[in-house]
N, C-alpha and C positions, 0 to 999 in steps of 0.2 A: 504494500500500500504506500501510494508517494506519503512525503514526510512532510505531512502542511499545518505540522503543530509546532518544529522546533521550531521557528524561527517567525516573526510576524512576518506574513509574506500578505502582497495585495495581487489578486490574478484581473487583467483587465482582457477583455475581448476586441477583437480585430473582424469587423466584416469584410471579408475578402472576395474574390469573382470562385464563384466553385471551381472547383475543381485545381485551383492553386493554389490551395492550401501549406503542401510540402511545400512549393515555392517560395512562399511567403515566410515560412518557418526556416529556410536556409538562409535567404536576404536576411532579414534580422538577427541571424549569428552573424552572418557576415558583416554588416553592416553598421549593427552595432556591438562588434564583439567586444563582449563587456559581460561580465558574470552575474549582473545585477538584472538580464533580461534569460527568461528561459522560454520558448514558445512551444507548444504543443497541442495536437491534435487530439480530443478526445475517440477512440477507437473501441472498435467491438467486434467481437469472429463472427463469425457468422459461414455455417455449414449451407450449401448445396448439394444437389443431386444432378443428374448429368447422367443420362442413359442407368447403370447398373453403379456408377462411381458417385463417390460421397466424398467434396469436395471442402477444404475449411479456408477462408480465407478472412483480412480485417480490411474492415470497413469504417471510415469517419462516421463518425454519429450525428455530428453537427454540420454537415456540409457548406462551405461558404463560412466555416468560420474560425478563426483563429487564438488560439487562450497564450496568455503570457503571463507567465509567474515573475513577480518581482519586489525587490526589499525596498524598489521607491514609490514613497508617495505619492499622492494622485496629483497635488501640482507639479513636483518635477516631471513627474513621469508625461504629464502630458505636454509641458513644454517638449520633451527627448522626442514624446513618438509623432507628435503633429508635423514634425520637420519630416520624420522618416515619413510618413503617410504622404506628405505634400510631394514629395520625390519620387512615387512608388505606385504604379498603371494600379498593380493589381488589389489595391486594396480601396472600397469606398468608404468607411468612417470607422470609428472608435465606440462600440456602443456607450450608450449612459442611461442614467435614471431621470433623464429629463433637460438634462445641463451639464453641461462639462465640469461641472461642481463635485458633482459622484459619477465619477465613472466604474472604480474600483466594483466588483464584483461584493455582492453580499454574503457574510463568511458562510449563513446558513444553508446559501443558494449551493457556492463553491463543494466546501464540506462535504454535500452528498453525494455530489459527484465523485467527486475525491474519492471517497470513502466506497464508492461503487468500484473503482478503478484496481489493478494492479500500478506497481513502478512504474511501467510503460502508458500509464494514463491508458488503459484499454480495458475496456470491462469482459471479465471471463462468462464461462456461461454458468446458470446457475440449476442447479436439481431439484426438482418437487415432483408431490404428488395431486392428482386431481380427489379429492373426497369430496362426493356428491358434487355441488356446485362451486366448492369454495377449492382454494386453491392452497396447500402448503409445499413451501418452497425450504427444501433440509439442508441443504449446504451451495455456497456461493454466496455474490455478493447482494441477490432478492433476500437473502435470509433477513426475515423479520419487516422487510419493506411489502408483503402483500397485500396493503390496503392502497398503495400506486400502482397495484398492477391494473388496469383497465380490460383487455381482452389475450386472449387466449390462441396461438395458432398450433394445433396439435401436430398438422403435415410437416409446419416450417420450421418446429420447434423454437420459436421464440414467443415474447411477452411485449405487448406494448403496455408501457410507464410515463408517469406525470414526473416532469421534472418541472419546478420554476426558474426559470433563469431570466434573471434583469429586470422582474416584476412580471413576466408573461409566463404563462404556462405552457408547457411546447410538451408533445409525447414524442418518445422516442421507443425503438423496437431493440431488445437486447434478446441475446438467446437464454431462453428455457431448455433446459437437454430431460430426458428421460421421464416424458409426464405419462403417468400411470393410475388406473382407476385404484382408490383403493378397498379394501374389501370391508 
């Protein structure tokens, strides 16, 4: 699980052109390489099928968007990133909470994510059982979060989830592996 307790860290988001995500996330090391910027893609596996073959591959969760951990505040910070932003095709704004006042991510927002995540910022699959109509989910990173879970796909084996991020509610699809009636 990333480490977003020793240290006060502020994570701010980057809306970027999809699909440039990695781009965007190399430009910023490069660009600003400085230890005080970490960018990263929130990720999730996500298995296929493909004739008789069962395929697993990671997929961004948040397409078009970009997260940056950092130990500086939100006025320096957004003096550093407006300059990079103003130089940089592929990215349109800096989200906020209304104003370039709070841009900083809300720790409760972050946290969950977080906390869903491996090191690699990519969320594993998690394991449950279906009993009757409700759902328990025994190990993984669903564990104890079943009241976000929204629906249910048994063929695709994953779980669509409420997350709030930046004061909106967005759902996202992570994998469910081994759902089972139980007795």
């Amino acid at each position: 699980m990333p480490t977003h307790q020793d240290e006060k860290a502020y994570y701010y988001i980057l809306h970027v052109i999809t699909g440039k995500e990695e781009q965007v996330c190399t430009k910023i090391q490069n660009c600003l390489c400085n230890q005080s910027f970490t960018p990263f893609t929130f990720k999730k596996n996500v298995s296929f099928k493909r004739g008789k073959e069962i395929s697993e591959v990671t997929r961004i969760i948040f397409p078009g968007y970009v997260f940056i951990k950092s130990c500086i505040a939100e006025a320096a910070f957004l003096i550093i990133i407006m300059d990079f932003v103003r130089k940089t095709n592929d990215i349109f704004k800096l989200l906020n909470y209304g104003s370039y006042e709070k841009i900083a991510v809300n720790e409760t927002e972050i946290n969950f994510l977080l906390d869903l995540c491996n090191d690699n910022y990519c969320i594993e699959y998690s394991k449950g059982l279906i009993e009757g109509d409700r759902v328990k989910v025994i190990e993984g990173p669903l564990k104890g979060q079943e009241s976000r879970i929204l629906k249910i796909n048994k063929q695709k084996k994953n779980a669509v989830i409420t997350v709030f991020l930046v004061n909106e509610v967005r759902t996202i699809t992570i994998g469910l592996d081994y759902i089972t009636k139980a007795n």
